[in-house]
N, C-alpha and C positions, 0 to 999 in steps of 0.2 A: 490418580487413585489406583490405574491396574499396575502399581510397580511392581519389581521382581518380590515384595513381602507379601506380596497378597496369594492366595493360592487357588486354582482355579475354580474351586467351589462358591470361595468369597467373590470372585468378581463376576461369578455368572449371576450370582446373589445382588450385588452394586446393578447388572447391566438390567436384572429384572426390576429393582426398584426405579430405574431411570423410564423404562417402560410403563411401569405402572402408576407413578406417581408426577412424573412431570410433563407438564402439557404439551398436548401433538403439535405439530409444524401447522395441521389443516385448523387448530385454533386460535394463530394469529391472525390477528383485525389485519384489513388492507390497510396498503400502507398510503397515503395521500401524499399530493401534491404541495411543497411548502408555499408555491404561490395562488394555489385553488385548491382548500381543502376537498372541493367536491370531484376532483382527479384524484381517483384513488386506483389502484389494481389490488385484486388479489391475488393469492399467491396459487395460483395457476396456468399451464402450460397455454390454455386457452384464452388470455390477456394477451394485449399486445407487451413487446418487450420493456422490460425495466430491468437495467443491472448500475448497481454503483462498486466503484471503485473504493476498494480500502487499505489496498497495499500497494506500493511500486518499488522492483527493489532490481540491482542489476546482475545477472546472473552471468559470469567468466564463459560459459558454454551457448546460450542462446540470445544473449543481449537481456535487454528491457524487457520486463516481465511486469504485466500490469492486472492484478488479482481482482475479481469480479466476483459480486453477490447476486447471482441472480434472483430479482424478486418475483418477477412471473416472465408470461412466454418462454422463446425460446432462441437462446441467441447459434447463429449457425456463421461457419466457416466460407469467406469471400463475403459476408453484407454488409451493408452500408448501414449504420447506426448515428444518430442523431446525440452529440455530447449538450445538453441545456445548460452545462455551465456553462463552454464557452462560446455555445451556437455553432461547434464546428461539423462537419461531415467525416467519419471515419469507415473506414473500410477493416473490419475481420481478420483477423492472417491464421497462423496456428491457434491451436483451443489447447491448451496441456491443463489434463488430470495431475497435480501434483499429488506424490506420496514420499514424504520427507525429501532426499535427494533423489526420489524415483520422479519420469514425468512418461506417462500417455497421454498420446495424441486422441480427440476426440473433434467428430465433424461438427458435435451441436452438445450445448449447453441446456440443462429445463431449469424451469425455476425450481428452487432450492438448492442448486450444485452451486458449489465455489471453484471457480477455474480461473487458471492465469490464461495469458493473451502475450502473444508478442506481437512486439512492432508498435502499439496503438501510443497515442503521444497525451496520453491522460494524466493527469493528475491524482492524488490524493483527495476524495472529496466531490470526484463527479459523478454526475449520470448522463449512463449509455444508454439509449429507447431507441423504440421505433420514429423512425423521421415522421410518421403520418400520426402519430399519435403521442406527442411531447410531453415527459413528468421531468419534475425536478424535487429527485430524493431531499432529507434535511442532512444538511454537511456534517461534519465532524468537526468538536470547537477544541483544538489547541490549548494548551494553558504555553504561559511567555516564560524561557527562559529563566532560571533561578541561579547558575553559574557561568562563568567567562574565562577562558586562558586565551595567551596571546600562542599563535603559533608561524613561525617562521622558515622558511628553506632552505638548507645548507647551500647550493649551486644555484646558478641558475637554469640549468636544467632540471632541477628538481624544484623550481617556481612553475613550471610548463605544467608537471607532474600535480603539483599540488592545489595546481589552479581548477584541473581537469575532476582530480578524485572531491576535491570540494563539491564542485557542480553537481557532482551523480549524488553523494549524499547529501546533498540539500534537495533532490529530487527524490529520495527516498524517503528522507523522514524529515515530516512539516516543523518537528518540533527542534530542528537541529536551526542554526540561524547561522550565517558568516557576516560578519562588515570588516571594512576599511574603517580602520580611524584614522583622520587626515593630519589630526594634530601630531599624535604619535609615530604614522605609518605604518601600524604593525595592523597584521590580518589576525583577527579577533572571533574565536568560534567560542558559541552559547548554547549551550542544552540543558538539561532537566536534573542534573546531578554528578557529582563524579565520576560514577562509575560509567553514564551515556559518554561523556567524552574521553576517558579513557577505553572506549569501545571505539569510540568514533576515529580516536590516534593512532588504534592498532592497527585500523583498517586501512588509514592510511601507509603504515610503514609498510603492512605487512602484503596486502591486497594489491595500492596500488604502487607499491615500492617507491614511496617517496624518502627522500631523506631530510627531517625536520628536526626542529627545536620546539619543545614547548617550554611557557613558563609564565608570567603576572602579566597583564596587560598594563603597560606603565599607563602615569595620569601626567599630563602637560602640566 
């Protein structure tokens, strides 16, 4: 809404109706436990921690970047957090404040900041808590694939290439899928519409400089 047509009068106008009309952060219910509704936190710094995961995307400049909602406590730089999806132990590295291409470094997270993380080997769909006091947020449901192209490698060194940039975005976004079809041979990528995998092609070319073909996934 604050694009370059609006003029500062109208979006102080927009920023005041956002204040006054739509509900505080301190009026969301706690959020519960999907396997004990009676584990719940609210959304304060004085709860033990709860943060889920909603984005993982890779960044050319600092690796893996794994984006966090914190819903209370406070998560801090070097601790040991508890993943309930896959019961694993992780350790904290960098906190970065993202601002578009901009990122500050911060030593702690409260609840309500959104920050990325690097290093941590999360998922799409988890939750990060305190080890001594275990929740498991409700996931994020996927809808399946709606289109298919076949895509293929000019070299084989651009099989290397294309094995690797597949991997990192199927780690970035749940809704992207690859297979093998055994009958055909061809490597076969599915996502949510045309324009998702001609996003996902350029990324390839262009990102991870693969050299490919695309085009119909043939039928046996």
């Amino acid at each position: 809404f604050c694009g370059p047509a609006l003029k500062n009068k109208e979006i102080q106008t927009l920023l005041d109706g956002v204040a006054d009309y739509l509900p505080s952060p301190l009026d969301v219910p706690a959020v519960a436990s999907t396997d004990d509704p009676e584990n719940k936190r609210e959304a304060s710094v004085d709860e033990p921690l709860a943060a889920f995961v909603f984005k993982v995307m890779s960044d050319p400049h600092v690796g893996r970047l794994t984006y966090l909602r914190i819903y209370s406590g406070i998560l801090k730089n070097g601790e040991k957090v508890r993943n309930t999806t896959t019961d694993n132990t992780e350790r904290i590295g960098r906190i970065l404040e993202m601002h578009a291409n901009h990122r500050k470094e911060r030593d702690e997270a409260r609840a309500g900041d959104i920050v990325a993380v690097i290093g941590l080997k999360c998922k799409t769909g988890d939750t990060l808590c305190d080890p001594k006091h275990p929740i498991r947020l409700e996931n994020i449901k996927f809808q399946e694939p709606v289109i298919a192209v076949a895509i293929e490698p000019k070299t084989k060194l651009d099989q290397q290439k294309l094995s690797e940039g597949l991997a990192r975005l199927v780690d970035e976004d749940p809704t992207f899928v690859v297979k093998r079809n055994p009958e055909t041979d061809q490597t076969v990528i599915a996502g949510m519409g045309e324009l998702h995998l001609e996003v996902i092609v350029d990324r390839l070319l262009e990102e991870f400089k693969v050299g490919a073909t695309v085009g119909e996934p043939q039928v046996a």
